[in-house]
C-alpha positions as CSV (number, residue, x, y, z in Angstrom):
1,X,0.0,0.0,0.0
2,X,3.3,2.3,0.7
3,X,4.1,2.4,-2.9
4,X,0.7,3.9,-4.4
5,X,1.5,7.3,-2.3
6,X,4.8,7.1,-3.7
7,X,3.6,6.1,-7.4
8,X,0.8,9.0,-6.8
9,X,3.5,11.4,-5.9
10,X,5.7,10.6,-8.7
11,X,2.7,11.1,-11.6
12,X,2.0,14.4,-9.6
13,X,5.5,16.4,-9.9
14,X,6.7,14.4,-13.1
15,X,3.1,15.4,-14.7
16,X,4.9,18.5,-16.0
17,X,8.1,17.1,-16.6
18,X,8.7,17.4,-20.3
19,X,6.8,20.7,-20.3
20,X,7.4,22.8,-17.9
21,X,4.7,24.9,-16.0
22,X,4.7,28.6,-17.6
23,X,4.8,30.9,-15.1
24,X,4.3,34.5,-15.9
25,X,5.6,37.6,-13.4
26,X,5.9,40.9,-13.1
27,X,9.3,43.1,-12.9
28,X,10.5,44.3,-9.3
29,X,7.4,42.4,-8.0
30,X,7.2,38.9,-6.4
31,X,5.8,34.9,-7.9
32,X,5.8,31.7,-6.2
33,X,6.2,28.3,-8.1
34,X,3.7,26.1,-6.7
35,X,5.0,22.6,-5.3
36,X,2.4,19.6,-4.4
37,X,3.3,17.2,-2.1
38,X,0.8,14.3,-0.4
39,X,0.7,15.5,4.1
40,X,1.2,11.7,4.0
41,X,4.4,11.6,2.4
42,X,7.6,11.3,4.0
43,X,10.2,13.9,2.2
44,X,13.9,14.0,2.9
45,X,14.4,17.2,1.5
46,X,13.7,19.3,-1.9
47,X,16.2,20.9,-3.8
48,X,15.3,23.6,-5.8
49,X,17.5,24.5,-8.6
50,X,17.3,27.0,-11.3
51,X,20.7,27.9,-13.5
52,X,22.8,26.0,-10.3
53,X,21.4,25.0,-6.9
54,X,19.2,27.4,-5.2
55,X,18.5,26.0,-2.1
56,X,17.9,23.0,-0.2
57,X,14.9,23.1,2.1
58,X,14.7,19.9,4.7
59,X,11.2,20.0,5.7
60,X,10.2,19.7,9.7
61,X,10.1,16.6,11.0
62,X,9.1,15.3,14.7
63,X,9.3,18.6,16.1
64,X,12.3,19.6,14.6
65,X,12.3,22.6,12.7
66,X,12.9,23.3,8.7
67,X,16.5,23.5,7.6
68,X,16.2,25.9,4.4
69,X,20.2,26.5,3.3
70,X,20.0,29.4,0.5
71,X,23.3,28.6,-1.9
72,X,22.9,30.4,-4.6
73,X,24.2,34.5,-3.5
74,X,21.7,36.1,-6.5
75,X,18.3,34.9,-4.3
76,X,19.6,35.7,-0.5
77,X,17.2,37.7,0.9
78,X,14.6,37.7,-1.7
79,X,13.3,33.8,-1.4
80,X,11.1,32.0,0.9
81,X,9.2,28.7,0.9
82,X,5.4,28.5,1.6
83,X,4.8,25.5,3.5
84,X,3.6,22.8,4.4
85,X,5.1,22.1,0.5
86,X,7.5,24.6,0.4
87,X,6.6,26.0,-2.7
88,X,9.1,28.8,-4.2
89,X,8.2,32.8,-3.3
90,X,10.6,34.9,-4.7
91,X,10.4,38.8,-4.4
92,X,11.6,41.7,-6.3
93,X,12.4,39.9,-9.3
94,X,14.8,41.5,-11.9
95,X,15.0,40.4,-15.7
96,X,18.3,37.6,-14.1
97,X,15.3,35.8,-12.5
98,X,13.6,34.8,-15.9
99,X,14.4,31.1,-17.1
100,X,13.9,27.4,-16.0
101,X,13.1,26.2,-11.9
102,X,13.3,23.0,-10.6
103,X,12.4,21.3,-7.7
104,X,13.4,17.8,-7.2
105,X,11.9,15.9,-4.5
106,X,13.7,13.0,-2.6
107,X,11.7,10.7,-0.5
108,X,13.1,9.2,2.6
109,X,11.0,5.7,2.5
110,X,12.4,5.2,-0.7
111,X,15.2,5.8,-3.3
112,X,12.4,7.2,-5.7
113,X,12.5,10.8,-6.0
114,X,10.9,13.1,-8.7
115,X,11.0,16.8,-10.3
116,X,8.8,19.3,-11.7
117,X,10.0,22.1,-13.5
118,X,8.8,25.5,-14.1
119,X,9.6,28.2,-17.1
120,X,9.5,31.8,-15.2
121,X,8.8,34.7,-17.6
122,X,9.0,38.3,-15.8
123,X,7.7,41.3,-17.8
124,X,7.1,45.0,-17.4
125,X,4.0,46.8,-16.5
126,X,3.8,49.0,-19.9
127,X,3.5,52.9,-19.7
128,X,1.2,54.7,-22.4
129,X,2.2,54.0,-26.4
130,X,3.9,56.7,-27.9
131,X,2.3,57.8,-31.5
132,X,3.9,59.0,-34.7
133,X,2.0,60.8,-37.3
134,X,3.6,61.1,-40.6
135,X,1.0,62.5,-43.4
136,X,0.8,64.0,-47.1
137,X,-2.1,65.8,-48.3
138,X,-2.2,65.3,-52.7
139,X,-3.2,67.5,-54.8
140,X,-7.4,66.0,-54.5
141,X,-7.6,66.8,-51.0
142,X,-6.9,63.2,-50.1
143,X,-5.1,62.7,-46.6
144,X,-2.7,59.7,-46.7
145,X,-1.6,58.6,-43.2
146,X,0.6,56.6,-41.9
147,X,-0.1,56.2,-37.7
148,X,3.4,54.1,-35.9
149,X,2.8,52.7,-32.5
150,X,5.8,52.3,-29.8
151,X,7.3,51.7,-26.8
152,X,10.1,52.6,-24.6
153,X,11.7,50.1,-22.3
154,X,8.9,47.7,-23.8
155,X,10.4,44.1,-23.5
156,X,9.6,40.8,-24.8
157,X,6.0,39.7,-26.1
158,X,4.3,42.7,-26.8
159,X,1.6,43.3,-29.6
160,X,0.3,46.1,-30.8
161,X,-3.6,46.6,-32.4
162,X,-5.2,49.6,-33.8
163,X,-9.2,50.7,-32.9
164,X,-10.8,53.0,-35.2
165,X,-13.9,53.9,-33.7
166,X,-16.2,56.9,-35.2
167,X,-20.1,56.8,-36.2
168,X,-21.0,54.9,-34.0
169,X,-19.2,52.0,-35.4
170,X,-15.7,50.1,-34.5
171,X,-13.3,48.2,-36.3
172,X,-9.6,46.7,-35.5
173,X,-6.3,47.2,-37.2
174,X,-3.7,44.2,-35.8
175,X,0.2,45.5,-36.0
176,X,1.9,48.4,-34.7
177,X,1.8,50.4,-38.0
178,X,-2.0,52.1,-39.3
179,X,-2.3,53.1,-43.0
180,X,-5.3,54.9,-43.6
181,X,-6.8,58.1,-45.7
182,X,-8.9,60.7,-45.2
183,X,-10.4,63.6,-47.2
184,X,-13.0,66.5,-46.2
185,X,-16.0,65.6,-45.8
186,X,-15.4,62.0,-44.3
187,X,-16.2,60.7,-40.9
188,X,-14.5,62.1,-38.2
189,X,-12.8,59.0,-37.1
190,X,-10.1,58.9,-34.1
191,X,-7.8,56.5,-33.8
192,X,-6.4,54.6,-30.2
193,X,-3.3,52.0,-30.2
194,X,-3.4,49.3,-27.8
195,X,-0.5,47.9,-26.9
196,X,-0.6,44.2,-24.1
197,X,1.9,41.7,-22.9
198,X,1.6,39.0,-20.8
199,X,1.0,41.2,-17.7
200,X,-0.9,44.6,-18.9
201,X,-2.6,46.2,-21.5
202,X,-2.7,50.1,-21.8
203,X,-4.2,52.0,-24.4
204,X,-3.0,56.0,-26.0
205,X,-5.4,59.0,-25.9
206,X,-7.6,59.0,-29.6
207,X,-5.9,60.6,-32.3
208,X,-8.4,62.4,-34.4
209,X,-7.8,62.2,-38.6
210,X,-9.2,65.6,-39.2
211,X,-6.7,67.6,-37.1
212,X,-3.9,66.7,-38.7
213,X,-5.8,66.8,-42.2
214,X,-8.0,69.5,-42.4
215,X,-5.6,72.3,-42.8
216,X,-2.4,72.2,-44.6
217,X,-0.4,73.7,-42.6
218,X,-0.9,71.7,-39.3
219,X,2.7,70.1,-39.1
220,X,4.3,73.6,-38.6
221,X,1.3,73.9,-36.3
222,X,0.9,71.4,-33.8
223,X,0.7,72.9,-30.1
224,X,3.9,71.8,-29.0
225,X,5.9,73.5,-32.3
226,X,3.4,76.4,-32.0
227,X,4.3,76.8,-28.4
228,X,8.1,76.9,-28.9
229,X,7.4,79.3,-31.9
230,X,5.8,81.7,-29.4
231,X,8.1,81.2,-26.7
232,X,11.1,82.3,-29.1
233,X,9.0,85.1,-30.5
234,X,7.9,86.4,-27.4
235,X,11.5,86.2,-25.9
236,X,12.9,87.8,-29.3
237,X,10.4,91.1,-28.3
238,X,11.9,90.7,-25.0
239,X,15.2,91.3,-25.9
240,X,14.4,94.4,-28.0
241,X,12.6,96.4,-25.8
242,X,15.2,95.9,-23.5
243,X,18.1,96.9,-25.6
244,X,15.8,99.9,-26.9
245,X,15.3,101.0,-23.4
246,X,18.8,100.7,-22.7
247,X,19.5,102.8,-25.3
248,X,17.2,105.2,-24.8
249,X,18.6,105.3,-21.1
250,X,22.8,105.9,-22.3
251,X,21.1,108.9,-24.9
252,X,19.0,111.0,-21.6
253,X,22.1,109.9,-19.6
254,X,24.6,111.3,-22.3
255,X,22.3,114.3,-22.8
256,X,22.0,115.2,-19.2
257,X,25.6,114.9,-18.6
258,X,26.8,117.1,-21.3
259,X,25.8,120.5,-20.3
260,X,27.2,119.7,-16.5
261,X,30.2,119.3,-18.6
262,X,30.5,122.3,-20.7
263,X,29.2,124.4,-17.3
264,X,32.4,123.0,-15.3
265,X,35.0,124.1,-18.8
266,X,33.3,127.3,-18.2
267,X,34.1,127.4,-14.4
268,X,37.8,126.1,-15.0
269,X,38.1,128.6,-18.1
270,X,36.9,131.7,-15.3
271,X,39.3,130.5,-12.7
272,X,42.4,130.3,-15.1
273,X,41.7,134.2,-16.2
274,X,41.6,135.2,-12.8
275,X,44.7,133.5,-11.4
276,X,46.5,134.9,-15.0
277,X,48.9,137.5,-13.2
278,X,49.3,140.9,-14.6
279,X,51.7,143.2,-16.2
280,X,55.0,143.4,-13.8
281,X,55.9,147.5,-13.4
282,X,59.2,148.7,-14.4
């Protein structure tokens, strides 16, 4: 009767054997590979492993406590084990934590022992898509655009889809890239990228056709050019009324300083008569 425990043991952690158990986390957060074990069975220890030994957990036995030796210097202080299987929790997880986990259990009844093995995959939370616009308006009025969707700091796995969405009606554009035209009178469509992985999915604000469309010169007039446009414009003014004033200021300065100055040659021109001696008598 000991052996169907062990046999039931041995179809439960090799049941993933050839393909490992996906397990999908997210960057600077915290996981746990699950581990089953019978409460009946007798366990000598686990040793989980990943790219070398991790750790070696010897679970508690008549009132002794767990032994859990940490070998492996990259998971000290970020890994515990969830009993009463001691299942894997690891916290703060970086892009080194990604890859293949194993845990290999070794009976003590018996010389049978088995493994299960996981595939952890750690992405990052996305931030909202950047959009690029790039457009040419023809000669008919029609609006050829071209809509690029992107990413900074995106990572693996990501997709990007396009929603068009306008008269009530919505339709789907698969692929980071949108090629579409418009021409006056259309719909007023707007345009939102999506972009998902494994562990979010964020959308950008609408992009509406017709602004960048409708009037020609709308590249040299976005708000963020036409904002730095002012802003140099405005400074540029600000820089000639002050040298104006300062101008103006050396001229009254130069002006008022001028007669003070002829009025003290007239003084020094009185003084030297008077002190000019006269004739000396024979």
């Amino acid at each position: 009767m000991r052996a169907l425990p062990c046999l039931f043991l041995l179809l439960l952690l090799q049941e993933d054997d050839v393909d490992p158990e996906e397990v999908v986390a997210v960057l600077h957060e915290s996981t746990y590979l699950p581990l089953e074990i019978p409460s009946d069975e007798e366990v000598e220890d686990i040793i989980w492993s990943s790219r070398k030994r991790l750790a070696t957990v010897v679970p508690e036995k008549e009132g002794h406590p767990a032994t859990i030796t940490v070998t492996d210097p990259h998971y000290q202080g970020r890994v515990s084990f969830l009993r009463p299987s001691y299942s894997l929790h690891i916290s703060n997880l970086s892009w080194e934590d990604s890859g293949l986990y194993q845990a290999q259990v070794n009976l003590g009844t018996s010389q049978i022992f088995a493994t299960r093995h996981y595939n952890l995959r750690v992405y990052r939370r996305l931030s909202e898509p950047q959009i690029t616009v790039n457009f040419e308006i023809s000669g008919e009025r029609t609006c050829d655009m071209s809509l690029t969707c992107s990413m900074e700091k995106a990572g693996m796995d990501v997709t990007y889809s396009w929603l068009c969405w306008g008269d009530n009606t919505e339709t789907v554009h698969e692929g980071p890239v949108l090629s579409t035209s418009w021409r006056p009178g259309d719909s007023a469509l707007s345009y939102t990228c999506r972009a998902s992985n494994p562990v979010s999915n964020v959308s950008s604000r609408p992009i509406p056709a017709g602004s960048f469309c409708a009037d020609p010169r709308y590249p040299s007039e976005n708000p963020s050019t036409a904002f730095c446009l002012l802003a140099k414009v405005l400074l540029l003014l600000l820089l000639l009324v002050i040298l104006a004033v300062g101008i103006w200021i050396t001229r009254v300065w130069k002006r008022g300083k001028m007669p003070r100055m002829k009025k003290l040659r007239r003084n020094r021109m009185k003084l030297r008569k008077k002190r000019t001696p006269g004739p000396s008598p024979i």
